[in-house]
C-alpha positions as CSV (number, residue, x, y, z in Angstrom):
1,X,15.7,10.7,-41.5
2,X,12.9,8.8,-42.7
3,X,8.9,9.1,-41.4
4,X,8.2,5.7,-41.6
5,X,4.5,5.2,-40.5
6,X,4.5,2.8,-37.8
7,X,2.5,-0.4,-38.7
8,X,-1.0,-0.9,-37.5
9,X,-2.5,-4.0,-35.8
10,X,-6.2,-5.5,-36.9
11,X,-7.4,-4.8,-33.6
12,X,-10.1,-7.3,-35.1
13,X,-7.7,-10.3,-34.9
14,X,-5.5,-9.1,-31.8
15,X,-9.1,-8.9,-29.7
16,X,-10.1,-12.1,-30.7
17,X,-6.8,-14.0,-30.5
18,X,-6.3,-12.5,-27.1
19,X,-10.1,-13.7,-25.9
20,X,-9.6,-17.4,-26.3
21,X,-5.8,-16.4,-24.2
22,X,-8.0,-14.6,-21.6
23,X,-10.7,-17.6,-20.8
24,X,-8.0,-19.7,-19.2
25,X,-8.8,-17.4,-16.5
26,X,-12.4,-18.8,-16.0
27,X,-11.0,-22.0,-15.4
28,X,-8.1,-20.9,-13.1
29,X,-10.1,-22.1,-9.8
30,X,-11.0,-25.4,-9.6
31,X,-14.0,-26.5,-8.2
32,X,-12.7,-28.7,-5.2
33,X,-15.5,-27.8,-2.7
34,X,-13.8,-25.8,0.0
35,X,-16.5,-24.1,2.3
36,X,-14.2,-20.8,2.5
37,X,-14.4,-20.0,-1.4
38,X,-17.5,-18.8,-2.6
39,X,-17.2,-20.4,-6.4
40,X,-19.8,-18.1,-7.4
41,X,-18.1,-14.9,-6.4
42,X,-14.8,-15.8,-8.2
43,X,-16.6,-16.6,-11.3
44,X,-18.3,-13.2,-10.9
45,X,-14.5,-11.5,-9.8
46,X,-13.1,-13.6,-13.3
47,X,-15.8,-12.2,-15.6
48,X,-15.9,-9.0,-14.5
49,X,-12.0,-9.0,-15.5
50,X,-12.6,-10.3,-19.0
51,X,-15.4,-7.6,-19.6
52,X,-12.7,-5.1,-18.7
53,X,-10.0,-6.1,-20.7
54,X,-12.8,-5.7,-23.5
55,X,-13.4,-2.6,-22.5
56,X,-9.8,-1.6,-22.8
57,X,-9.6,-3.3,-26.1
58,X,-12.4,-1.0,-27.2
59,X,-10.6,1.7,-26.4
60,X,-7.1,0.6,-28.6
61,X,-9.1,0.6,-31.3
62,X,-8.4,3.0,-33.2
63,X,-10.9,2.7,-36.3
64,X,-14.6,1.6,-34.0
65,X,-14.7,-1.9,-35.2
66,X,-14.9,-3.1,-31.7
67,X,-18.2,-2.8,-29.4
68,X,-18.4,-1.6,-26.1
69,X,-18.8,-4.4,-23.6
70,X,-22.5,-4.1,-22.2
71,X,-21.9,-3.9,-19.0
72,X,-19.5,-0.4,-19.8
73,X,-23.1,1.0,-21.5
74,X,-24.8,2.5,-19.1
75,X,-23.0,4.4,-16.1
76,X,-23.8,2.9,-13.0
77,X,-21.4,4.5,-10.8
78,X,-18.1,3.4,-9.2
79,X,-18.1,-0.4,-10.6
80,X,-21.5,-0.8,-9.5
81,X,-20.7,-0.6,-6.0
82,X,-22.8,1.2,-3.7
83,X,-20.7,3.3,-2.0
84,X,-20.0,2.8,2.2
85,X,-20.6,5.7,4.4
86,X,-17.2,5.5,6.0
87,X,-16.0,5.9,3.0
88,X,-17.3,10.1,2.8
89,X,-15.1,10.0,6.0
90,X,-12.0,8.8,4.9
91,X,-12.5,11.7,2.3
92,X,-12.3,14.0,4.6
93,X,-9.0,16.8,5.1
94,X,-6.8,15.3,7.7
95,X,-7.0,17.0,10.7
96,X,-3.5,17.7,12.0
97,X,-3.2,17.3,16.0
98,X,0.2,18.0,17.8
99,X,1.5,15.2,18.8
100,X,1.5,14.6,22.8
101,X,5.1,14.8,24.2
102,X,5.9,11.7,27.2
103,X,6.1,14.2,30.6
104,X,9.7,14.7,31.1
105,X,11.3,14.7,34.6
106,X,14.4,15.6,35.0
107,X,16.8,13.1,35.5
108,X,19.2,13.2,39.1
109,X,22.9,11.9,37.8
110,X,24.3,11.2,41.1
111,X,28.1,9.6,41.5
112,X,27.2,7.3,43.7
113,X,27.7,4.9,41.1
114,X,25.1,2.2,42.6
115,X,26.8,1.6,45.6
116,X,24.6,2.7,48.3
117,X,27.2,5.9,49.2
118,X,27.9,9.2,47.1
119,X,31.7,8.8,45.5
120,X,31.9,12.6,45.6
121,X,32.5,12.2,49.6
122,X,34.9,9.2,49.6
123,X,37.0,10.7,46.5
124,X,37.2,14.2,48.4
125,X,38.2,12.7,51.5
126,X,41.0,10.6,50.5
127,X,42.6,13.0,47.3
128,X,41.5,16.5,48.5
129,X,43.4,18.9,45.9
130,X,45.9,20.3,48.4
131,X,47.3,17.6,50.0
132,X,47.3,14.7,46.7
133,X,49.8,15.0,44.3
134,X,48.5,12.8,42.1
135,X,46.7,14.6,39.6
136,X,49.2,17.6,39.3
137,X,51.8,17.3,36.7
């Protein structure tokens, strides 16, 4: 079994090839002039993507030939996003409670089948067990 080495890209060429692929993105919006699409935010959103994928391509390459996108210089926290307050919050442990059970009352299953009388009675009456014959074998 051969140890080939496993061929190496130009990360050079693959970064700039895959730049001028990326830029479609800028253009993937068109300016139509709908009031519910701030143009300015998705150009911000679109921008923010391309510096990322730099930022990933700095990190492929293997031999430092690539820069680090400026934006990815200084640390300026989560994405730049100051963070909301709820959000220590949802951090939290979650704190278990025991679910309420529905109150349960016990349910009366009479025979009366509906009908305004109790079947027990009118059954008893008409096939008491010593004078019916019907349910003896």
């Amino acid at each position: 079994m051969s140890l080939d080495k496993i061929p190496e890209v130009d990360m050079l060429t693959v970064v700039r090839s895959a730049r001028i692929h990326r830029r479609t993105v800028l253009g993937f919006v068109p300016p139509i002039g709908l009031r519910i699409v701030d143009y300015g935010d998705v150009d911000r959103i679109d921008r923010f993507y391309l510096e990322c994928q730099d930022y990933r391509d700095y990190y492929r390459d293997p031999y430092d030939k690539i820069h680090k996108p400026l934006r990815f210089r200084q640390h300026l926290g989560k994405c730049g996003i100051k963070l909301d307050n709820s959000v220590q919050e949802l951090r939290q442990p979650i704190s278990w409670v025991p679910k309420r059970l529905p109150p349960l009352t016990p349910i009366n299953y009479k025979s009366n089948m509906n009908l305004g009388f109790n079947m027990e009675e009118v059954l008893r009456a008409q096939h008491a067990k010593k004078s019916c014959i019907a349910y003896k074998r």
